[in-house]
C-alpha positions in Angstrom: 193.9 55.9 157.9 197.0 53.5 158.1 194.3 50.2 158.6 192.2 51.2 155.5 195.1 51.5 153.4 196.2 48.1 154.6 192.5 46.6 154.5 192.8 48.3 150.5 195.8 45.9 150.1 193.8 42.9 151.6 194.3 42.4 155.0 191.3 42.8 157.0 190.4 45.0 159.8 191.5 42.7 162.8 194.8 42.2 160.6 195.5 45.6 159.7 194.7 46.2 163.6 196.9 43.6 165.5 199.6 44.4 162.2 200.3 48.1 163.0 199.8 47.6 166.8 203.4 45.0 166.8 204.9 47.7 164.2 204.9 49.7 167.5 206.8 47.6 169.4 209.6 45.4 169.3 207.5 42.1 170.3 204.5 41.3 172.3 202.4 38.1 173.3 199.4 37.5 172.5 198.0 38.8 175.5 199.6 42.1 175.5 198.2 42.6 171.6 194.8 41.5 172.9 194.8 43.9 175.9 196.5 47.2 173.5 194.3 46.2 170.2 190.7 44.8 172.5 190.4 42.4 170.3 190.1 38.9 172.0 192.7 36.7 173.0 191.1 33.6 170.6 190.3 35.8 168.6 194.0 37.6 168.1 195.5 34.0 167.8 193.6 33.7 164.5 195.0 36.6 163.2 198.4 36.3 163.7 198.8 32.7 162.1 196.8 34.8 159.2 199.3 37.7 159.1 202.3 35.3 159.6 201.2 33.3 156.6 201.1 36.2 154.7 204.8 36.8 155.8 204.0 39.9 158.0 204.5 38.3 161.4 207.1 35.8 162.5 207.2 33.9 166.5 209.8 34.9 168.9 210.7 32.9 171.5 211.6 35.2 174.9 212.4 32.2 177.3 209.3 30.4 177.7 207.5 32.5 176.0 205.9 33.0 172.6 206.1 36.3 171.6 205.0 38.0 168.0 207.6 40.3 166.1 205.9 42.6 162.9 208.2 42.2 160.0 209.2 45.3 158.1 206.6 47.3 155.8 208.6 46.6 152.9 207.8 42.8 153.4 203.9 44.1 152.1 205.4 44.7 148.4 206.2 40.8 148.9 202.7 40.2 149.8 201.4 42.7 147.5 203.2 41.1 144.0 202.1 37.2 145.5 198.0 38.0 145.6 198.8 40.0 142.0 200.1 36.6 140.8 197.4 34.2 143.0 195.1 36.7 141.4 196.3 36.1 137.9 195.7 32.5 138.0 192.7 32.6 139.8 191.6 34.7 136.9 192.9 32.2 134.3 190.8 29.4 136.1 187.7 31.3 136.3 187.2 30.9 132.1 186.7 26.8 133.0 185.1 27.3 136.6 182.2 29.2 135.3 180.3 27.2 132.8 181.2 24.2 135.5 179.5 26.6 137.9 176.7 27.9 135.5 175.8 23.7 135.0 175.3 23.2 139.0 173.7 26.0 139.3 170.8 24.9 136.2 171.0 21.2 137.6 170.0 22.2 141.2 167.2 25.1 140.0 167.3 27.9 138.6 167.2 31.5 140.8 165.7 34.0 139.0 167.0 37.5 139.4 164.3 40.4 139.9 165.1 44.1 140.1 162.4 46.8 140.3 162.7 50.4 138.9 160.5 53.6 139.5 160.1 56.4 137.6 161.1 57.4 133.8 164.8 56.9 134.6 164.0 53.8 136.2 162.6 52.6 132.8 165.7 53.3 130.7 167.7 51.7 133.5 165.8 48.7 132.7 165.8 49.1 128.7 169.7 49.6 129.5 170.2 46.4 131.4 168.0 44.5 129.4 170.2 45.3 126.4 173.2 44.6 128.0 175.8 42.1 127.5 177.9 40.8 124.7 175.4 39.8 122.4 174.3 40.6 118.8 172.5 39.8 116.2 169.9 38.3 117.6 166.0 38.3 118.0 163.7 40.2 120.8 160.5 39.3 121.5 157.7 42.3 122.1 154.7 42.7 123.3 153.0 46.9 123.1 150.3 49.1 123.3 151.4 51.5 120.8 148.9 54.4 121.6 149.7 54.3 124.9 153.6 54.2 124.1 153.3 57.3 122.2 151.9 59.3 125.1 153.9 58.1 127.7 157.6 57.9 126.0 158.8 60.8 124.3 160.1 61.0 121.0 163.8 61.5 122.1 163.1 58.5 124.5 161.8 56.0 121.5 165.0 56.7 119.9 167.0 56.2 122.7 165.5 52.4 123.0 165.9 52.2 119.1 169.3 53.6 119.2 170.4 50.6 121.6 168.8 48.0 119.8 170.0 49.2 116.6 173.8 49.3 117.6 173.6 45.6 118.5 171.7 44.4 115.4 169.0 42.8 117.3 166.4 42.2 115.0 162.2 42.5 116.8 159.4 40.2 116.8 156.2 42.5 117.4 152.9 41.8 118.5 150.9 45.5 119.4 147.8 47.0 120.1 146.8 50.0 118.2 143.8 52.1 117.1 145.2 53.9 113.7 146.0 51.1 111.7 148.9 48.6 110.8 152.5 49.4 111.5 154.5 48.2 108.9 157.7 45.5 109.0 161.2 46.8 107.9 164.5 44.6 108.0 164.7 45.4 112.3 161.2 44.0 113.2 158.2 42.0 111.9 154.8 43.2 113.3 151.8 41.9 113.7 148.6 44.0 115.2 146.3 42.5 117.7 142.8 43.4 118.4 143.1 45.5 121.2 139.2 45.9 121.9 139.7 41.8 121.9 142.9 41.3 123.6 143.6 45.1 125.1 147.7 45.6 125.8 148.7 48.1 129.0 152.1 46.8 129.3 155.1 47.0 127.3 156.5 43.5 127.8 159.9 42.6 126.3 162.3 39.0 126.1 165.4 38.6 124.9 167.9 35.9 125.8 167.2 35.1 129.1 165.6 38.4 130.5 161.9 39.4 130.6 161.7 43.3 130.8 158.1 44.8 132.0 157.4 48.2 131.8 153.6 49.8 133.1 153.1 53.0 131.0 150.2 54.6 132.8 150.4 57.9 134.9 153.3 56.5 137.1 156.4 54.3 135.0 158.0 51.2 137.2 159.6 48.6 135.7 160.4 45.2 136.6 163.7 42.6 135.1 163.6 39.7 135.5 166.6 37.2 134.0 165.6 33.6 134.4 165.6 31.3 131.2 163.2 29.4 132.5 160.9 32.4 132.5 162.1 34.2 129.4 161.7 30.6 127.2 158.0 30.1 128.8 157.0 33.8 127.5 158.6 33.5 124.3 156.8 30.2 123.6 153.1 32.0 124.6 154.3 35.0 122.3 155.0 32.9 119.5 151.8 30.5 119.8 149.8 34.3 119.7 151.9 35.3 116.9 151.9 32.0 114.7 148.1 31.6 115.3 147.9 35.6 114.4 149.9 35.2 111.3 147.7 32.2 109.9 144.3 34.3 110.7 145.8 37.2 109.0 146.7 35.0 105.7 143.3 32.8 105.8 141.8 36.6 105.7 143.6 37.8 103.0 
C-alpha cells in the first residue's frame, strides 16, 4: 500500500521499494538493500543516485564504507511542491513545444490515427469523437444513403448527431442517395441528390477538419476514424469535384 502511494507521488516501483526498505533501518549498503529489497546490486545503485537527487536519500560514510541513510518522510512534501513547480513550467513550455513538435512531425510524414468501433454505441462513439475538439463554425463534408439512414438510425439517434453539430455551428455540405425525392437546403447544410441507381451510396461517410468518419449501416453498425489531413483533404477534394460537377448538371438542367 505504502509503495503505490509513493509511486502516486512519482517515484517508481524500484524507488518506492529500496525508499521504504532504508526507512527501516538506520543505514545500509548497497548490498544489504539489494539482498532485503531482491532487486539487483547494479540495479539498486541506479536507484539510489535517483532517490538521493530527489533529496530522499543521502551517503553515509561507516569507515570505509558507503552506506545509504533514508531521509525523513517529511522531506517528500519538499519533493512533492518541486515536481508541482517543474510541472508548472513544463506546462508553460508545452504552448511553444507543440506546434514546434506538430511541424516535425508533418515534415517527416504524417501517421494517421485509426480507431474501429462495433455496434450502435460504437457509432455514436465515433459521431462523438469526430465532433470533438475546440472548433466551430466551420464546414463538414457528407456523403449518405438516406433511405438506408432512416432504417438503421432511430429518430432519437438523428437528433443526437444533429444536436452535436448544431451546438458547434458547423454548417454541412451534402451529397445523398435517395429514392423519394430531393431534400431541401436550410442555413445548416446544402444538399445535393445523386443518382443512386447510377452511383448507389451504402456508407455514411463524413470529413471534417482533419478526421474522416465511416459508418456501414447494414444489419451490423462498425465504424471506422480516421484523423490524418492528408486523408481528410484528399476526400474532401473528390467530394467537392462530385459536388461541383453535380451542381453545374443540375443548373444546365434546369
Amino acid at each position: 500500500m505504502l509503495e503505490k502511494y509513493l509511486q502516486d507521488l512519482g517515484l517508481n516501483e524500484k524507488e518506492a521499494i529500496i525508499y521504504i526498505a532504508l526507512l527501516q533501518v538506520d543505514t545500509a549498503s548497497v548490498i544489504t538493500l539489494a539482498k532485503k529489497t531482491g532487486i539487483n546490486r547494479s540495479t539498486t545503485y541506479t536507484v539510489l543516485d535517483s532517490l538521493a537527487k530527489k533529496g530522499l536519500v543521502s551517503e553515509i560514510q561507516i569507515g570505509k564504507k558507503t552506506n545509504y541513510q533514508a531521509e525523513k518522510p517529511e522531506r517528500l512534501e519538499t519533493y512533492v511542491e518541486k515536481r508541482k513547480i517543474i510541472l508548472e513550467e513544463q506546462s508553460k513550455r508545452l504552448k511553444d513545444i507543440i506546434p514546434m513538435l506538430k511541424t516535425v512531425t508533418r515534415e517527416s510524414g504524417e501517421r494517421p490515427v485509426v480507431k474501429y468501433f462495433e455496434g450502435r454505441d460504437g457509432i455514436v462513439s465515433s459521431t462523438e469523437e469526430f465532433f470533438a475538439g475546440e472548433e466551430k463554425n466551420d464546414l463538414a463534408y457528407f456523403f449518405y444513403p438516406n433511405d438506408l439512414m432512416d432504417e438503421a438510425l432511430t429518430e432519437a439517434e438523428k437528433k443526437y448527431f444533429h444536436t452535436i453539430r448544431n451546438k458547434k455551428n458547423i454548417k454541412a455540405k451534402v451529397l445523398y442517395t435517395r429514392k423519394g425525392g430531393d431534400l431541401a437546403s436550410d442555413a445548416m447544410g446544402e444538399r445535393l441528390r445523386i443518382d443512386e441507381k447510377a452511383y448507389p451510396i451504402t456508407c455514411d461517410i463524413a470529413i471534417y477538419k482533419d478526421k474522416v468518419r465511416m459508418n456501414t449501416m447494414g444489419k451490423s453498425f462498425s465504424g471506422i476514424f480516421i484523423r490524418s489531413k492528408d486523408i481528410a483533404d484528399t476526400l474532401r477534394s473528390i467530394f467537392n469535384l462530385a459536388y461541383d460537377n453535380l451542381s453545374k448538371n443540375s443548373k444546365k438542367k434546369g
